[in-house]
PAZAPA-4460 file (N, C-alpha, C; in steps of 0.05 Angstrom, whole numbers, plus 32768, in hexadecimal, padded with zeros to 4 digits):
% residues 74
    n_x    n_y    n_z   ca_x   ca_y   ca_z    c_x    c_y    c_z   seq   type   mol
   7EF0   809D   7F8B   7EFB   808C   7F76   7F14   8099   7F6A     1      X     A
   7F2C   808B   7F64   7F40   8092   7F59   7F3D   8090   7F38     2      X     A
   7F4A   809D   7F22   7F42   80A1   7F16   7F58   8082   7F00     3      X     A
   7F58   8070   7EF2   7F5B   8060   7EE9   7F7F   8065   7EE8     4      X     A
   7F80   807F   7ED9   7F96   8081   7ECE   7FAB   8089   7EE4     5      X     A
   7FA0   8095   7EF7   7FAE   8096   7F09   7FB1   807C   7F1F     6      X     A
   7FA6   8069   7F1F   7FAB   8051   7F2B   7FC2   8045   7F20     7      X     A
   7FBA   8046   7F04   7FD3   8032   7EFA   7FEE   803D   7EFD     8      X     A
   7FED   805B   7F00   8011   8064   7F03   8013   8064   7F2B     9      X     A
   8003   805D   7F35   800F   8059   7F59   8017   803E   7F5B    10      X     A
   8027   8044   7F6C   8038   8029   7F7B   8037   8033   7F99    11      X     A
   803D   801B   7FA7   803E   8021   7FC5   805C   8025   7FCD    12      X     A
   8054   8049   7FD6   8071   8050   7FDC   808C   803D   7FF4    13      X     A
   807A   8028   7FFD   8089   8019   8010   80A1   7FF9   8002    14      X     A
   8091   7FFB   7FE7   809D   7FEA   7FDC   80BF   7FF5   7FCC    15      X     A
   80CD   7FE4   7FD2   80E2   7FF2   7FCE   80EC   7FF5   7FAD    16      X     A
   80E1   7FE2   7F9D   80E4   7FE1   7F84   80CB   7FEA   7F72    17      X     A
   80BE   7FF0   7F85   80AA   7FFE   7F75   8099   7FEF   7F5F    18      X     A
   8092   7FDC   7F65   8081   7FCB   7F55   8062   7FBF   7F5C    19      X     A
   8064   7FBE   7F76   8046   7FBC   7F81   8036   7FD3   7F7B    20      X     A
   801D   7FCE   7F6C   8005   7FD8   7F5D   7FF3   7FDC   7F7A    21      X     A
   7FE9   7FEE   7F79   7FD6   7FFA   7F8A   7FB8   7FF6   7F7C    22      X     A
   7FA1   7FDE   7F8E   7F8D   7FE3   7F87   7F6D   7FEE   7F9D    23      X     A
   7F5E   7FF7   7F8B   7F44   8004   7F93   7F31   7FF2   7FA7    24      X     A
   7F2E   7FF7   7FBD   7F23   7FE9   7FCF   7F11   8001   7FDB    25      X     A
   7EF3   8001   7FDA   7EDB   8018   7FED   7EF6   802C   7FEB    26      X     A
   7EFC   8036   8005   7F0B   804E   8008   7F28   8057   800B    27      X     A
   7F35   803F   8005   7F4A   803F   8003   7F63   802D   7FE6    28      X     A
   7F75   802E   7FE8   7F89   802E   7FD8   7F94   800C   7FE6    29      X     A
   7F99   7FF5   7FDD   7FAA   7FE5   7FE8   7FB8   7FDB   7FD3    30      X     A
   7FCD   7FD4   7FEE   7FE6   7FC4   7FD6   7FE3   7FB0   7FD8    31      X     A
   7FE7   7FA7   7FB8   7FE7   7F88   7FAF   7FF4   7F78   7FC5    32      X     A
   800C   7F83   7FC7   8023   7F72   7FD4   8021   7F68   7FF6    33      X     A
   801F   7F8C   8000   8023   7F82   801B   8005   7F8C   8028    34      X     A
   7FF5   7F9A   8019   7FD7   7F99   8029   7FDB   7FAE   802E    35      X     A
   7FE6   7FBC   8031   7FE3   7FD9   803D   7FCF   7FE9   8035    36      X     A
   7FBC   7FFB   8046   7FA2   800A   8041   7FA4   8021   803D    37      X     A
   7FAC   8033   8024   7FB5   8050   8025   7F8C   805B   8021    38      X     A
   7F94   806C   8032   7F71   807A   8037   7F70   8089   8021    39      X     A
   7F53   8093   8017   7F4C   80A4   8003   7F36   80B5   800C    40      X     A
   7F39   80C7   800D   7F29   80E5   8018   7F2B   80FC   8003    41      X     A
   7F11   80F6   7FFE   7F05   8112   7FE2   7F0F   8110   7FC7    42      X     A
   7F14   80EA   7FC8   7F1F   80E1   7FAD   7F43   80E2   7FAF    43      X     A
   7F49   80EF   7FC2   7F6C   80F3   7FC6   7F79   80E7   7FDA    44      X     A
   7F81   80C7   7FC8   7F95   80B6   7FD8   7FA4   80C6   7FE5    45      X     A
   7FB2   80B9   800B   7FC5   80BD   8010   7FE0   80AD   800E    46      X     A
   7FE8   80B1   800A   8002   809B   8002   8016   8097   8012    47      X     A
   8012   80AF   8035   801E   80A6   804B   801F   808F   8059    48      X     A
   803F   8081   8053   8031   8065   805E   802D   806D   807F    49      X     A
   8037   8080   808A   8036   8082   80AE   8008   8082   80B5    50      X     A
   8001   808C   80A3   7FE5   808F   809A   7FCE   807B   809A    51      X     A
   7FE9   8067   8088   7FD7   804E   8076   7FCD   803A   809A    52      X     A
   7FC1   802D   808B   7FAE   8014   809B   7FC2   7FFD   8096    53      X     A
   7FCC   7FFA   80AA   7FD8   7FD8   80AA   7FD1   7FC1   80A4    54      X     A
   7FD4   7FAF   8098   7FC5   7F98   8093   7FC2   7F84   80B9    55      X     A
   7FA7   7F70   80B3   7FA4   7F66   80C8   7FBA   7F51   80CE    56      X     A
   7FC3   7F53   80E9   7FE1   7F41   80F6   7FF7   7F59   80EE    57      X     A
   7FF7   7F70   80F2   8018   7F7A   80E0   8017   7F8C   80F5    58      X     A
   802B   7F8E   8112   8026   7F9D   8120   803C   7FBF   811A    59      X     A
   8048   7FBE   8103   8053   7FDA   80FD   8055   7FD6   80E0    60      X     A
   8065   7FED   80D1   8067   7FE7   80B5   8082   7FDF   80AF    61      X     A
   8098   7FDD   80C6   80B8   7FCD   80C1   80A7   7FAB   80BC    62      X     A
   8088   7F9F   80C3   8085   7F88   80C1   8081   7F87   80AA    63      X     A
   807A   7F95   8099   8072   7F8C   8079   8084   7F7E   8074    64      X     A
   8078   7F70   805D   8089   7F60   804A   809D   7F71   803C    65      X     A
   8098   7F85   8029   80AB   7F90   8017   80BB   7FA6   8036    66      X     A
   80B9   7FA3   804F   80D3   7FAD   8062   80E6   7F96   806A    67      X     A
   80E0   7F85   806D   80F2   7F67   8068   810A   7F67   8056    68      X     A
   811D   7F5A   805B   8133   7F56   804E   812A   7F38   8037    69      X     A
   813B   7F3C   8026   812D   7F1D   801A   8138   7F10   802D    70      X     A
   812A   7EF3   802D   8135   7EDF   803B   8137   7EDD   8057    71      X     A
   8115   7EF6   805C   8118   7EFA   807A   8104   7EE7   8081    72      X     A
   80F4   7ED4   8075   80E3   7EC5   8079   80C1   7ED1   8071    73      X     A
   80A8   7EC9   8077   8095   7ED6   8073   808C   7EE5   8087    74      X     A
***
């Protein structure tokens, strides 16, 4: 378990503006935004996205949403 106060100050380093909130899911960290699964081992998120768990259908991490240009479609 992450500790409260430290949830609220992470963001998902993939987001480029830094606004997607990272929440508590069993063993991992996901982002609001694009799903991404940052793992947690011995209570200590990794915040490597090369690491993280992809969301299902996303065959790299250039597919995320926040790696999109605006107006690249969904």
């Amino acid at each position: 378990m992450v500790s409260p106060q430290l949830l609220e100050s992470l963001r998902c380093p993939l987001d480029p503006h830094h606004h997607a909130r990272l929440e508590e899911a069993e063993d991992a960290l996901v982002c609001q935004r694009c799903r991404l699964r940052f793992r947690i081992k011995d209570g200590i998120p990794s915040l490597i996205p090369e690491d993280a768990i992809l969301p299902p259908d996303c065959p790299d991490l250039s597919a995320l949403p926040c790696q999109r240009p605006p107006g690249a479609g969904s």
